[in-house]
N, C-alpha and C positions, 0 to 999 in steps of 0.2 A: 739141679738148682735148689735155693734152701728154697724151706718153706715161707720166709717172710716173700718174696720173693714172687715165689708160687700165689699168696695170697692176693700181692699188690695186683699182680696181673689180672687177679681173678674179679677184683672189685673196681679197676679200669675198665674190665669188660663190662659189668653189670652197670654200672654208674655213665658210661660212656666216655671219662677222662683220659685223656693222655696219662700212661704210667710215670711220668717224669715227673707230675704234679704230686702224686702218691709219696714218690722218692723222698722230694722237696719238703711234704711237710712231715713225713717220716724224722727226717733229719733235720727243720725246726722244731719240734717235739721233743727230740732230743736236748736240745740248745734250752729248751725250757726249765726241762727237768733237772738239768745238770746245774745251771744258774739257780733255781730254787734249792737246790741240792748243798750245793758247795759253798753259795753265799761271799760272792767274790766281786772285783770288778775286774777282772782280765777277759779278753778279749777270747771266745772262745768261737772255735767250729766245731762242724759233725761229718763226719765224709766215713762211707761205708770203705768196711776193709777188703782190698784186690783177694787176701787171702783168705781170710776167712768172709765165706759168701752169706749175705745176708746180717754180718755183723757190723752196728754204727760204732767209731771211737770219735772221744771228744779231746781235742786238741786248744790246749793252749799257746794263745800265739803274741811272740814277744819281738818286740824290734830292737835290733843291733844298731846302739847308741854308742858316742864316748864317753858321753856324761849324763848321767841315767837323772831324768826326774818323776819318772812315775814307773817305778818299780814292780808296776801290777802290770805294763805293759810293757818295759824295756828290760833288757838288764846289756850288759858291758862286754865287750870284744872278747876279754879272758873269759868271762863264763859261757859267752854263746858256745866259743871253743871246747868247754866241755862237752857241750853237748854235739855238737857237727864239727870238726876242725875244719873245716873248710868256708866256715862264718867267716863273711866280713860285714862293715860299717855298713849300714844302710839294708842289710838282709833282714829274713825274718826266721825266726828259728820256734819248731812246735814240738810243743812237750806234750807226751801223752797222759791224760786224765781218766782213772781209773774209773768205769760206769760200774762194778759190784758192786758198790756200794748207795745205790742209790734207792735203792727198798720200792718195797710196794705204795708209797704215795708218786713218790716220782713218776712212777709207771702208768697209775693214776693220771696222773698231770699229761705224762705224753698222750694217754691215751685220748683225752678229750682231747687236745688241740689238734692231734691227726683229724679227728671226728668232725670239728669245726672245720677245717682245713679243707676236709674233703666235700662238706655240705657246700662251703663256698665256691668249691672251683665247679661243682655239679651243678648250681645254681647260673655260674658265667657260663656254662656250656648252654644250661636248657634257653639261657637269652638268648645267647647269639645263634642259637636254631629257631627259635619262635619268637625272636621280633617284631623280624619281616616278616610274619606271616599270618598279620592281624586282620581279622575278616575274612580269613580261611576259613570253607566247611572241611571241619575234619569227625570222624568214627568214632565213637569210643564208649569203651564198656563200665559200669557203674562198679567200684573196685570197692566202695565202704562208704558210710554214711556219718558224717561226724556235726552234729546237732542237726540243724537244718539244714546244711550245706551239702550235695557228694561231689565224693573222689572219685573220679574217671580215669580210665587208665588208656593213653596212648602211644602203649606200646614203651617208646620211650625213656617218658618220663608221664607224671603223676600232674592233670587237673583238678583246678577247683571248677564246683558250677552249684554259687551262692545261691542264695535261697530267693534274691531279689531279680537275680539273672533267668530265674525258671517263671513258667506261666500256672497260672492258677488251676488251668483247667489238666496239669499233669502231675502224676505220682510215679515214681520209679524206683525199683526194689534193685538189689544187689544182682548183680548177672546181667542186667537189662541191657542192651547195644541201644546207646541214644547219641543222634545226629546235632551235633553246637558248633555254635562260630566262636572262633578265636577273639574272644573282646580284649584283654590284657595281657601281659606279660610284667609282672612284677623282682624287681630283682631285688628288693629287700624287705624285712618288713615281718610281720605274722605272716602271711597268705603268700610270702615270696612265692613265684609258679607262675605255670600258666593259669588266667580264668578266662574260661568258655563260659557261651551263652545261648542260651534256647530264645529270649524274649527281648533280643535286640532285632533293631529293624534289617538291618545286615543278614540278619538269619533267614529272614522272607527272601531277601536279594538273592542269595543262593540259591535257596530253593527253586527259585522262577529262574534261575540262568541253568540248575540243574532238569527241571520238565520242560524248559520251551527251547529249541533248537534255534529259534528266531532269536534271541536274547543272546545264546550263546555266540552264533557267527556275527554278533553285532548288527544285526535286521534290526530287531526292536532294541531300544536303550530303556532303559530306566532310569528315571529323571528326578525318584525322590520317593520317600517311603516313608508315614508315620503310622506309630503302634503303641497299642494298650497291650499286651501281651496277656493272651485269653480272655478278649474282649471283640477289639476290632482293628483290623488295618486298612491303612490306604496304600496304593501304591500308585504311583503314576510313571504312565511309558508313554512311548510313541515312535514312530517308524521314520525311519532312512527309507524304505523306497515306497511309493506311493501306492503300489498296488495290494502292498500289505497292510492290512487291518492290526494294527497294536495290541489294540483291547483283546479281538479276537483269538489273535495268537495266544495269548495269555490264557481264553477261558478254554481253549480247545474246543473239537469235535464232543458235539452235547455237555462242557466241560467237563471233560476228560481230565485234563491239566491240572485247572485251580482245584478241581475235587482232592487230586491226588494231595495238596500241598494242603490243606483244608484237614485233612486225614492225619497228615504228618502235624498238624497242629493241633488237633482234638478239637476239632469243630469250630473253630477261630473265624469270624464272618471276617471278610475279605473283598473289599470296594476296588476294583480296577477301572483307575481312571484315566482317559486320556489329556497327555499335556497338553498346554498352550503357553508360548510364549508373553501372550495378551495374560493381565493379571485379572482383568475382567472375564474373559473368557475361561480360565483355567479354574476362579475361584467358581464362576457356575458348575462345572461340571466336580470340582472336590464337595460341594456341600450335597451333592448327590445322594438318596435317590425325593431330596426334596425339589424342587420347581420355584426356581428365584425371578423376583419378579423385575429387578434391578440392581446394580451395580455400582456406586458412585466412590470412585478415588478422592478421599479427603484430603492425603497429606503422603504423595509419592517418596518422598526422601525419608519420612520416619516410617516407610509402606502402613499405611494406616488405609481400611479400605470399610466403607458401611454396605451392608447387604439390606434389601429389603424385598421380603416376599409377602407373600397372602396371605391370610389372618390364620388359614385352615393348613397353612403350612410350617407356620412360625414352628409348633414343638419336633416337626420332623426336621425340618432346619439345624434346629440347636440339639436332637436326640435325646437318648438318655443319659441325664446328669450332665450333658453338655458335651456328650464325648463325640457329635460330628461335628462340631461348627471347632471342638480344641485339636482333632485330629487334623480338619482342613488347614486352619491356622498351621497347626507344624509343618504340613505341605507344602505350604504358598511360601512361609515365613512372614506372613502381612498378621495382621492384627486387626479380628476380622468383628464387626459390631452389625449384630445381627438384631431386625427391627421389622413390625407387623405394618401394613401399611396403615392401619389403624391408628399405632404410635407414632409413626410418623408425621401422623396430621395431627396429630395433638400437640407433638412436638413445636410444629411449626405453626400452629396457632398461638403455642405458648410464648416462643419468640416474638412474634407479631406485636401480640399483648405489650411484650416486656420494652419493647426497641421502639415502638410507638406511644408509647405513655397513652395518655387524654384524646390520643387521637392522631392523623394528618392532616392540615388543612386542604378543603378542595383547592388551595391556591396551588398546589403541589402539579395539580392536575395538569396547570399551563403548560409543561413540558414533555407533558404527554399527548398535546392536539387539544385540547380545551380552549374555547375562544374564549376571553378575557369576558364580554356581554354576558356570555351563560353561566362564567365563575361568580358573575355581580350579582345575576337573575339568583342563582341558588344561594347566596349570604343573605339578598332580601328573602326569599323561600324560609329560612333559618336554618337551612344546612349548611352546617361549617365543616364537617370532618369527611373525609376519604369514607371512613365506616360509618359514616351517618347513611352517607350516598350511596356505597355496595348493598345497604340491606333495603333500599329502595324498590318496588318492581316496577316496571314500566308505566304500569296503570296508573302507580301513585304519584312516578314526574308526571304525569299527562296531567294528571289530578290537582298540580301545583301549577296548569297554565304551562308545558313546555309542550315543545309541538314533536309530531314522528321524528323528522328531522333530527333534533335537537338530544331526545332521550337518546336514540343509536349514534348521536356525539359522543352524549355522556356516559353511554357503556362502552363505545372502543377508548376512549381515555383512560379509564378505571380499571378494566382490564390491562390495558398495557402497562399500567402503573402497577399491578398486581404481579406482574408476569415477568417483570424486569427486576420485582423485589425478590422472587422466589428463586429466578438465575443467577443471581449476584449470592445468594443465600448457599445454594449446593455449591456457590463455587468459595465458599469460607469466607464473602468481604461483610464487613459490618457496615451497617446501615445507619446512619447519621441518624440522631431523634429531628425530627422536622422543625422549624423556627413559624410558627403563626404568622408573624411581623415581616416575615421576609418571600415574595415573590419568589424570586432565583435558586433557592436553598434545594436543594437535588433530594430527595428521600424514595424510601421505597418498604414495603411491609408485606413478610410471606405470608401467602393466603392462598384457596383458590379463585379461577376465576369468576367475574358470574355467571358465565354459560356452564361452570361448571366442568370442564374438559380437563384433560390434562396439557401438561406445560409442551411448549415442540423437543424441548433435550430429553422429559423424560419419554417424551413418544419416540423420539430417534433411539435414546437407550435399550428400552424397551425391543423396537426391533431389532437394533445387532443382535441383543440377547438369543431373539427366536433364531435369526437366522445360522447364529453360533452353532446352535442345539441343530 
C-alpha cells in the first residue's frame, strides 16, 4: 500500500476518524490547489488513481452540448468525439489536468485545508461521543498547563478545565490524575472541546452517588445542591424508604463517607441537609447550623419568603459574607430576607407610625367590643387616640374614674384591635389611615399587645417550627 495511504490510516487511528473523511479532504485539497493553480472556471474533480496507489488526478469536466455557450464547461459532439468516440449529447466527458505543475505553494494550500479538514471532522467526532455525556464523572490526567487553564487528557481526546471551573483551595502540576464532571462540550469557537469541572455542584453529586450505596440503588435522592467551590456546599437528600436515615447515609459510620468526599475536595465544609417538601420547613433546616425562630411566606408565586431569628443568631444566620443565607437561597430558589427579631419590631413600629399618622381614634375601638358609654367616658377623660390609650396602665384608667370592670373592657378591646392589625400586617393587606369623623371606618395598627405576649400565628408558627426540628 503507498505510503499516503499508510499515513491516512495511521492519523484515523490517532484522531479516531473514519479514513473516508481523511480521503475526502485529501481530495478537496486537491480541488483547491489546483483552482488557485490554474486560475479557471471549469468545473473540476479529484478522484485517486485505481493504478497508481495513492496518486490524486484532477479532471476537468465538460458537458456534451450542440450548441456550446459556456465553453469553460461545455464543448460540442465533434470534439467530445475526440476525446471518447463513444460521447454523445447530454454526456460528460473528463480531460485530465496535469498536477506537476502546481509548486510548492499549492502544496502549501492543500496542506492547511487537509489540516482544517481534519480539525473539523475530529471536533464532530469528540461531540457526538461527549454530548451525551454531560454531568459524567470521568479520570483524567493533567497533560499541560496553558495560562491558567489545564489540559487533561482523556484518553481519547484533549479537556479543558478553566481556571474558573477549578476551586481555590487546589493546585495541580503536570502528571497529576484529577477526578471532573463533564460541564460542556463546545463544538466551535477558541476552547472548541470538551470542558470539565472540579467546582460545579454536579461534581459533589457524584461524588455522593460514588461513597453512598444508598444514592446509588436510588434509596436516598438528591434533591438539590448549591456551592461556593472551596468554600462551602449544601446538599439536600432524603429517603424512599422510611427506615433509612438520609442525612445519615450520607455522613456514614463516624463519617466515614462525607470525610472521604471532604478529602477529595481539600477540606471544602460540606452542610448535609434533609429535604422537605414544606418551604417552611426545608428553609429551617438549609439555613443550618443557625436556630430560626420563624418563617413567614410573603409572596408564594414570586417564592419570596422572610426569616426571622434571634438577635444572637442573626450573623450565624447570614454567615460569612453572607454565604449561608445565598447558599440556602440557591437551594430552596425562594428569595430569602433574613431579620433579628429586634428588627422586626422596629420594623413594625415603624409601619404603625407611618399608616397611623396622628393617631387612631378610640372610636375605632367600637368594633372591637368597646361600649359606646366608655368610648364618650374617655373623649371627656381627653383621650382621643388608640395610643393615647395603649400607653395607659390600669392604675391610671382607675385614676380617671373608670371602674375594674371597665379598664379589663378597655384592655380586651385594644388588644384585639392591636392583634387584628398585626395578622392583616404578616399577611401583606394595608391598613387604611383611620377617619376621626367617622364611627364605622375599620383600621387597624401593628404593635404589640399590652400584656405584652405574642400574636396566636406567630405562637402557632413558632411551634410547627419546633416540632419540624
Amino acid at each position: 500500500m503507498d505510503t499516503i495511504f499508510q499515513s491516512i490510516e495511521l492519523l484515523s487511528k490517532e484522531k479516531g476518524i473514519d479514513p473516508q473523511i481523511i480521503l475526502d479532504a485529501v481530495k478537496d485539497a486537491m480541488l483547491v490547489a489546483a483552482r488557485k493553480h490554474f486560475r479557471t472556471n471549469e468545473d473540476l474533480v479529484a478522484e485517486f488513481d485505481d493504478r497508481q496507489k495513492g496518486v490524486v488526478q484532477i479532471y476537468a469536466v465538460y458537458k456534451v452540448v450542440e450548441a456550446v455557450t459556456d465553453p469553460a464547461r461545455q464543448m460540442t459532439l465533434e470534439q467530445a468525439r475526440k476525446v471518447d468516440a463513444s460521447a454523445e449529447i447530454g454526456s460528460e466527458i473528463r480531460i485530465l489536468k496535469s498536477t506537476e505543475s502546481l509548486g510548492r505553494i499549492s502544496a502549501q494550500t492543500a496542506k492547511q485545508v487537509i489540516l482544517q479538514k481534519v480539525r473539523e471532522a475530529e471536533r464532530e467526532t469528540v461531540y457526538a461521543e461527549y454530548a451525551n455525556r454531560i454531568g459524567e464523572l470521568v479520570n483524567c490526567v493533567v497533560k499541560r498547563i496553558e495560562g491558567q487553564d489545564l489540559i487533561c487528557d482523556l484518553g481519547k481526546t484533549e479537556a479543558r478545565l478553566p481556571k474558573k471551573e477549578q476551586s481555590r483551595l487546589e493546585n495541580f502540576t503536570v502528571g497529576d490524575r484529577v477526578r471532573c464532571v463533564i460541564r460542556a462540550v463546545e463544538k466551535s469557537g477558541k476552547n472548541a472541546g470538551v470542558i470539565v469541572s472540579r467546582a460545579a455542584p454536579e461534581f459533589v453529586e457524584r461524588l455522593f452517588e460514588q461513597e453512598v450505596p444508598e444514592i446509588y440503588d436510588g434509596t436516598v435522592q438528591i434533591k438539590g445542591c448549591a456551592r461556593e467551590a472551596g468554600e462551602r456546599t449544601k446538599i439536600a437528600v432524603t429517603s424512599r424508604d422510611r427506615d433509612v436515615d438520609s442525612v445519615g447515609a450520607c455522613v456514614g459510620m463516624k463519617g466515614m463517607r462525607v470525610q472521604s468526599i471532604i478529602r477529595e475536595l481539600r477540606g471544602e465544609k460540606i452542610d448535609i441537609i434533609e429535604y422537605s417538601d414544606d418551604p417552611v420547613v426545608f428553609a429551617t433546616h438549609a439555613l443550618s447550623p443557625a436556630k430560626i425562630g420563624r418563617v413567614t411566606i410573603l409572596n408564594a408565586a414570586e417564592k419570596h419568603m422572610e426569616v426571622i431569628v434571634d438577635d444572637s443568631q442573626l450573623s450565624l444566620a447570614i454567615g460569612k459574607r453572607g454565604q449561608n443565607v445565598r447558599l440556602a437561597s440557591k437551594l430552596l430558589g425562594w428569595r430569602i430576607d433574613i431579620k433579628s427579631e429586634e428588627e422586626k419590631r422596629q420594623e413594625v413600629e415603624s409601619a404603625m407610625a407611618a399608616l397611623t399618622g396622628p393617631g387612631a381614634p378610640v372610636s375605632v375601638l367600637l368594633e372591637h367590643g368597646l361600649s359606646e358609654s366608655i368610648a364618650a367616658k374617655l373623649l371627656d377623660a381627653g383621650v382621643s387616640t388608640v395610643e393615647r390609650l395603649g400607653a395607659m396602665t390600669p392604675e391610671e384608667l382607675e385614676q380617671a374614674g373608670f371602674s375594674a370592670s371597665q379598664v379589663e373592657n378597655i384592655q380586651l378591646a385594644v388588644n384585639q384591635y392591636f392583634h387584628d392589625y398585626e395578622a392583616a400586617a404578616e399577611r401583606g393587606e394595608e391598613a387604611a389611615v383611620p377617619d376621626e369623623s367617622s364611627l364605622a371606618e375599620e383600621t387597624a395598627a401593628p404593635s404589640r399587645s399590652l400584656s405584652g405576649e405574642a400574636s396566636a400565628t406567630e405562637q402557632i408558627e413558632s411551634d410547627t417550627i419546633k416540632n419540624a426540628d
